[in-house]
N, C-alpha and C positions, 0 to 999 in steps of 0.2 A: 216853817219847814221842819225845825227839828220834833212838832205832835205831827205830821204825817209820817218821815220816817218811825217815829214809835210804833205809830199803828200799824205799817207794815211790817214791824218788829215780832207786834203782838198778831198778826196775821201766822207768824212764818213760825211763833211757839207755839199755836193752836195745831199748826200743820202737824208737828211731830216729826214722824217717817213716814208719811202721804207718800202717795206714787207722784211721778211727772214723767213727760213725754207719754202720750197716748198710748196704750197696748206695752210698754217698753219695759225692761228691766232694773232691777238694782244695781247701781253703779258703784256703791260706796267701798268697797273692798279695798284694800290699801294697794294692791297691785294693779286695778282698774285703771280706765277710764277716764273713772269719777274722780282720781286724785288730780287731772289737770283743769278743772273748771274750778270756777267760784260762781257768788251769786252775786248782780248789781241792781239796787232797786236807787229810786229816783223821788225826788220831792214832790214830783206831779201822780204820785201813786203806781209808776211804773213799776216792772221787775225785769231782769233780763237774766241773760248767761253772759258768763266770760272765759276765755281761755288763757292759763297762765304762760305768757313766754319767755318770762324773766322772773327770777326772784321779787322785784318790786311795778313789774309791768304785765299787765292785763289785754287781751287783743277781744275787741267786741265787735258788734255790729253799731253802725254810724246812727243808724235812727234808732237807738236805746239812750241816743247819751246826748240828746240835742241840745242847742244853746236855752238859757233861762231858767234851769232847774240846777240842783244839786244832785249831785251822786257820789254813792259810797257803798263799799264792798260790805257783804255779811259774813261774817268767821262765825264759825261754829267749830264750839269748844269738843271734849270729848262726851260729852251729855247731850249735845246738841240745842245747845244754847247758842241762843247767835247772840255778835257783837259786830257795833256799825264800826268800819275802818276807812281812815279818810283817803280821799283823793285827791291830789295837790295840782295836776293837769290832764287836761282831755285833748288827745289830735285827732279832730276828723278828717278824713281823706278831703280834699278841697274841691274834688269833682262829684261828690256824693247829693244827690236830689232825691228829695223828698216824695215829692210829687211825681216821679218816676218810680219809685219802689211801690207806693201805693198802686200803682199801674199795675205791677207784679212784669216789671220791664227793666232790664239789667243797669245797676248804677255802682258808685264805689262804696258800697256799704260795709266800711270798714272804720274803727276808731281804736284809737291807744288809750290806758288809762294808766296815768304813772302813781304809783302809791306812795302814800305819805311813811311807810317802812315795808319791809320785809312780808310777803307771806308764810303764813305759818309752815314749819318742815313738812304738815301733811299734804299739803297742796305742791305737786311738783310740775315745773314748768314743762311745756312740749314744744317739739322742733316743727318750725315750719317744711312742709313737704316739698320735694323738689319738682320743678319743672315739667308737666308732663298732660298728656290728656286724658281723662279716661271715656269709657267707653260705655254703649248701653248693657245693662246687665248687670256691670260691676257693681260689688259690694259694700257702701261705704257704713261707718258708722257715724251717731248721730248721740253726743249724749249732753243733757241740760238740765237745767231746775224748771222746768215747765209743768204748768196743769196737766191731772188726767183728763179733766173734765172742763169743757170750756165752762168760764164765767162761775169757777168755782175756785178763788184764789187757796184756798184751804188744803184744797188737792196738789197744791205744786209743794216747793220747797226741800224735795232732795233728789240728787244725781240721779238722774235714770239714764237708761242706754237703751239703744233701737239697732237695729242692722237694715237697712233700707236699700233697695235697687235704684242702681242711673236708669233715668227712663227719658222719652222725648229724642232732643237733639243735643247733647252736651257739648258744651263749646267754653273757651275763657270767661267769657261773660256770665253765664248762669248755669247753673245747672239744676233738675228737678231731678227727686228723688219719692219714690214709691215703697210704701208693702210689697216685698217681692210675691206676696199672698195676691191680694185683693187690686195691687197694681193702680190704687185712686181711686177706681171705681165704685168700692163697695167701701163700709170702711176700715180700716187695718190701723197698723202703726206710722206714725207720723207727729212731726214736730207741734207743740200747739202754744197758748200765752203763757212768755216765760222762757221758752226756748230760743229765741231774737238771741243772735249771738254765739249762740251756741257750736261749738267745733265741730266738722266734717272733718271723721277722721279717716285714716288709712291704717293698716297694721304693717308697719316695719318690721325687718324680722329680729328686733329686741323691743321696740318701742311704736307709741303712735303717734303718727303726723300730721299735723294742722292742712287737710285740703284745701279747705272752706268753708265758710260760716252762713250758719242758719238766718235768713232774712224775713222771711214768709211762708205762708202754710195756707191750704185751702181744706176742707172739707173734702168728702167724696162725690165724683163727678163735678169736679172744681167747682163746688157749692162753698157757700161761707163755712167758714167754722175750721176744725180739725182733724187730724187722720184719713185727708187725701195724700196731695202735694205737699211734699215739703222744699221751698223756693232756695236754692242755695246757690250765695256768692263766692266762686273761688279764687284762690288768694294768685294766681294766676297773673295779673294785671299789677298786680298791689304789691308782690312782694318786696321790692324794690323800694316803694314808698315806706313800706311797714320797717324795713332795716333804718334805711335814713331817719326816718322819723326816732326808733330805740335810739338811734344813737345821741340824736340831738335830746334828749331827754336823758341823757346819762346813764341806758341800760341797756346796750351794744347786744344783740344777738347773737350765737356762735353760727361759724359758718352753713349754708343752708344744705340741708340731707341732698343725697345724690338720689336721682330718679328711680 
């Protein structure tokens, strides 16, 4: 376990400042985004996103962080050096299926991860979003440690940010989100490997809010790969679980934003 986390240590130092998320921006600015994600990679050679919603609590997607592996968060210093930080417990939602997300068919794809201390001051936590539905068209944001390139892990490993349109039929259970360009069809910007987890945001008018997380991603014209669809779980259903759960882990949420 601990020579594969290495190597994707030495993966994530070759990376540099690679892009992630497909077509998408730099997130890193200290007033961004990018300051409420981390990055989660896994013993089985996984990586994901996470979003911070406590000083020592992490909100992910449930099949980044399945039972049998190890996981641990990457900090990166101000040189951009990363260092592995441990993780002391993992809650996955207890209705979360596997075998239905690979469907690309709505499930609880949601997990906590409590850290073994504090995240660093740069990384600052985000409030989960209130109650509400949104609609097609609307504009969400989308930002993670994901590849530009599929099946080029070199290319991920820092914040990037997307602005993507609701498309389909949005509802509690799932939402799809498109290129307000290219609409899926062709290809545009979109979540790819790496982005798993990743926050669906909203813009508050001082802050941004946890809608929902990155589960899934398809290609154009819902072909394999990335920069069609991007499959999002929102917190909708969960939020309830996600509170109970911080608190039973010792890292209690402030009250939840008003719609």
């Amino acid at each position: 376990m601990i020579r594969i986390l290495a190597a994707i240590l030495c993966v994530l130092l070759a990376a540099g400042q690679a892009t992630a998320i497909v077509g998408g921006a730099d997130a890193t600015d200290e007033n961004g985004a990018g300051r409420h994600v981390v990055l989660i990679v896994g013993s089985r050679g996984n990586s994901c996103t996470g979003v911070a919603v406590a000083r020592d609590l992490v909100l992910t997607a449930a099949h980044c962080v399945t039972a049998g592996a190890d996981y641990r968060l990457v900090e990166f210093d101000s040189g951009q050096r990363p260092t592995l930080k441990a993780v002391t417990n993992i809650a996955r939602h207890p209705q979360f299926k596997l075998d239905t997300l690979l469907a690309h068919r709505a499930t609880a794809d949601v997990a906590l991860l409590k850290l073994a201390e504090p995240l660093p001051a740069a990384v600052m936590p985000a409030a989960l979003a209130g109650n509400r539905t949104v609609t097609v068209g609307e504009r969400l944001i989308v930002v993670g440690y994901g590849v530009a390139v599929r099946g080029d892990g070199r290319s991920g490993g820092t914040a990037m940010i997307a602005t993507l349109a609701v498309t389909g039929r949005p509802g509690t259970l799932q939402i799809r989100l498109a290129d307000p360009v290219s609409l899926g069809e062709r290809a545009g910007l979109g979540a790819c490997t790496g982005d798993s987890g990743a926050p669906v945001l909203e813009r508050g008018s001082d802050k941004y809010l946890v809608v929902g997380l990155v589960s899934w991603s398809t290609g154009p014209g819902d072909s394999a790969g990335c920069g069609g669809l991007t499959g999002v779980t929102p917190l909708t259903l969960y939020r309830d679980w996600i509170r109970a759960t911080a608190r039973k882990l010792g890292s209690p949420l402030p009250a939840p934003a008003a719609p």
